[in-house]
C-alpha positions in Angstrom: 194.7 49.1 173.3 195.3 52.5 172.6 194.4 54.0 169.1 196.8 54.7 166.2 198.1 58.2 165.8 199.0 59.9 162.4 201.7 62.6 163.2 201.4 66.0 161.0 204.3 68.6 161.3 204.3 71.7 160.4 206.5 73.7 158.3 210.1 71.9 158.7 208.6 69.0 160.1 208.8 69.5 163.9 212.9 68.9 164.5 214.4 66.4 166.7 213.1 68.3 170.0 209.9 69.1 169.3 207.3 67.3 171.4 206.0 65.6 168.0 209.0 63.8 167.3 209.8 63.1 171.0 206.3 61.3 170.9 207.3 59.5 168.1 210.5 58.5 168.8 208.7 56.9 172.8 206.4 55.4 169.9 208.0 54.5 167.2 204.9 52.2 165.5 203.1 56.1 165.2 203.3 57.2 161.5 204.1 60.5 160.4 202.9 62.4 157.5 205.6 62.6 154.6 206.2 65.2 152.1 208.3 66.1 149.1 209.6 69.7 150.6 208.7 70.8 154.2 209.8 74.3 153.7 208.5 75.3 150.3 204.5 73.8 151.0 201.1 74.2 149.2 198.4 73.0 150.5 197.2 71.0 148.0 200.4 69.1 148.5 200.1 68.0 152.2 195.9 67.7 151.5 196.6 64.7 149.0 199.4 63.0 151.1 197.3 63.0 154.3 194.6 61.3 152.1 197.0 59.1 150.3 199.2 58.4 153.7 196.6 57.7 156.4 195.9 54.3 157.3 193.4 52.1 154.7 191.0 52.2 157.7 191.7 55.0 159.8 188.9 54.8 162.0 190.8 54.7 165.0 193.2 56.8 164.1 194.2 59.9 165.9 195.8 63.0 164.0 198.2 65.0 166.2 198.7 68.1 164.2 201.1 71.4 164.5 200.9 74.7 163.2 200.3 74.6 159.3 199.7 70.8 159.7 196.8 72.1 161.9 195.7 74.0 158.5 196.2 71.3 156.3 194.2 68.6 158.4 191.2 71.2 158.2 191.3 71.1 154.5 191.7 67.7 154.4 188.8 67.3 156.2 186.5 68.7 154.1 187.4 67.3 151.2 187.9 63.8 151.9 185.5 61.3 152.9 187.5 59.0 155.1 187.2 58.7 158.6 189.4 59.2 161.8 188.5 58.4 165.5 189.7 62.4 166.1 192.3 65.0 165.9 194.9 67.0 168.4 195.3 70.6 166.4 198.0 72.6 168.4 199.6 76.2 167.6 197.0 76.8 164.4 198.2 79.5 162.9 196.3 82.6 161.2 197.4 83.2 157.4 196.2 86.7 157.7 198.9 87.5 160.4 201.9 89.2 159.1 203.8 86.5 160.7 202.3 83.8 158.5 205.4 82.4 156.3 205.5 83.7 153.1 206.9 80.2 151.8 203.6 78.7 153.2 201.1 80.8 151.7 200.3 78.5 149.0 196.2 77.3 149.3 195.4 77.7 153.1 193.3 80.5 152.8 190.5 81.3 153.5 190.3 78.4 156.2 187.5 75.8 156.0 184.4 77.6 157.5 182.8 73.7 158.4 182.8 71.8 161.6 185.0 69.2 161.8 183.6 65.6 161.2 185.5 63.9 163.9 186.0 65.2 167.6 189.1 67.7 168.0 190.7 69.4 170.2 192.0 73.1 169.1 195.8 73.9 172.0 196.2 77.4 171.7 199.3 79.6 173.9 198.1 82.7 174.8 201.2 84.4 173.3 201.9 82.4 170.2 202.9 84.9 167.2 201.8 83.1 164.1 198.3 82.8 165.5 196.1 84.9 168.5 194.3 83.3 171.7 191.2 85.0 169.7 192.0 83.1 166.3 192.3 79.7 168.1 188.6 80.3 170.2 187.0 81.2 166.6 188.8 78.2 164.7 187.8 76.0 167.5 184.5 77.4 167.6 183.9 77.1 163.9 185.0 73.5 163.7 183.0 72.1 166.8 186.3 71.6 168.3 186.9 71.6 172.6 189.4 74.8 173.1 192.3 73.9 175.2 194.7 76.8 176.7 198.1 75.9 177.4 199.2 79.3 178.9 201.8 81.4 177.6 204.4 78.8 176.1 205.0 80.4 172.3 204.2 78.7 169.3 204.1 75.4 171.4 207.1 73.9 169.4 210.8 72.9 170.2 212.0 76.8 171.5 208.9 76.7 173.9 210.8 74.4 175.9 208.4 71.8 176.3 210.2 68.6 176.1 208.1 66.0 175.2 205.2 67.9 176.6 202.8 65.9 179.1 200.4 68.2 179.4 199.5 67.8 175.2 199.9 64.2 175.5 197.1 63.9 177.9 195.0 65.3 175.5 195.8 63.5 173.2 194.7 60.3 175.5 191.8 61.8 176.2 190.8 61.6 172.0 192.7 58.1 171.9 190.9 56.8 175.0 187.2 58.5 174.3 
């Protein structure tokens, strides 16, 4: 049996046609992070619900993060001392970039400078604004994370046109499966 996965959105919480909630809807057993106001965020915020909304054991678990829930899960990680079999971190975005959302600037910087204490995979798109090819490669490399590229598909969200996207669902089985 395949492991558990713990869906984290982004700012808005990845619409109806985003890949996330395409996954979710094909598994509908997946839980998804929950928050009081995806568009006005603070870190702090989204750091306690992962800890308070992740399975009692969550050993097995797989987060599949996006974008600022790929910033979040980094915090989290550092602060908590719960466990998860691994994590899919796609689109991270760079809150030094002038595109960073000014409504999101509450708490993720500086990023955490520690590896990672579960296995992770860092998707990057070689033409995503909120965060560089070169950002993703140092993130990745700071947190002990593999460094996937996905080519030049945007932020990797619901107007890159992905569809349920196969190609980051294999990686994601390839966390869930190791």
């Amino acid at each position: 049996m395949s492991s558990p996965v713990f869906i984290v959105p982004g700012i808005g919480n990845s619409g109806p046609s985003h890949w996330q909630s395409l996954w979710q809807a094909a598994h509908p057993d997946w839980q998804r992070l929950a928050v009081d106001d995806w568009d006005q965020v603070a870190c702090h915020d989204w750091v306690a619900a992962i800890e308070r909304q992740l399975p009692q054991d969550a050993t097995q678990t797989v987060i599949v993060a996006h974008s600022l829930g790929c910033l979040a899960v980094a915090h989290w990680a550092v602060q908590s001392s719960r466990a998860v079999l691994g994590a899919l971190l796609v689109a991270v975005p760079d809150p030094a970039s002038i595109a960073f959302p000014r409504e999101a600037a509450t708490g993720f910087a500086p990023l955490p400078a520690a590896r990672l204490p579960f296995p992770s995979i860092v998707v990057s798109s070689t033409n995503d604004p909120y965060g560089s090819a070169d950002y993703a490669r140092a993130c990745a490399k700071t947190w002990g994370s593999e460094l996937a590229d996905a080519g030049a598909k945007g932020h990797l969200n619901a107007v890159s046109s992905l569809g349920d996207w196969p190609e980051g669902f294999r990686l994601l089985e390839t966390i869930r499966n190791r």
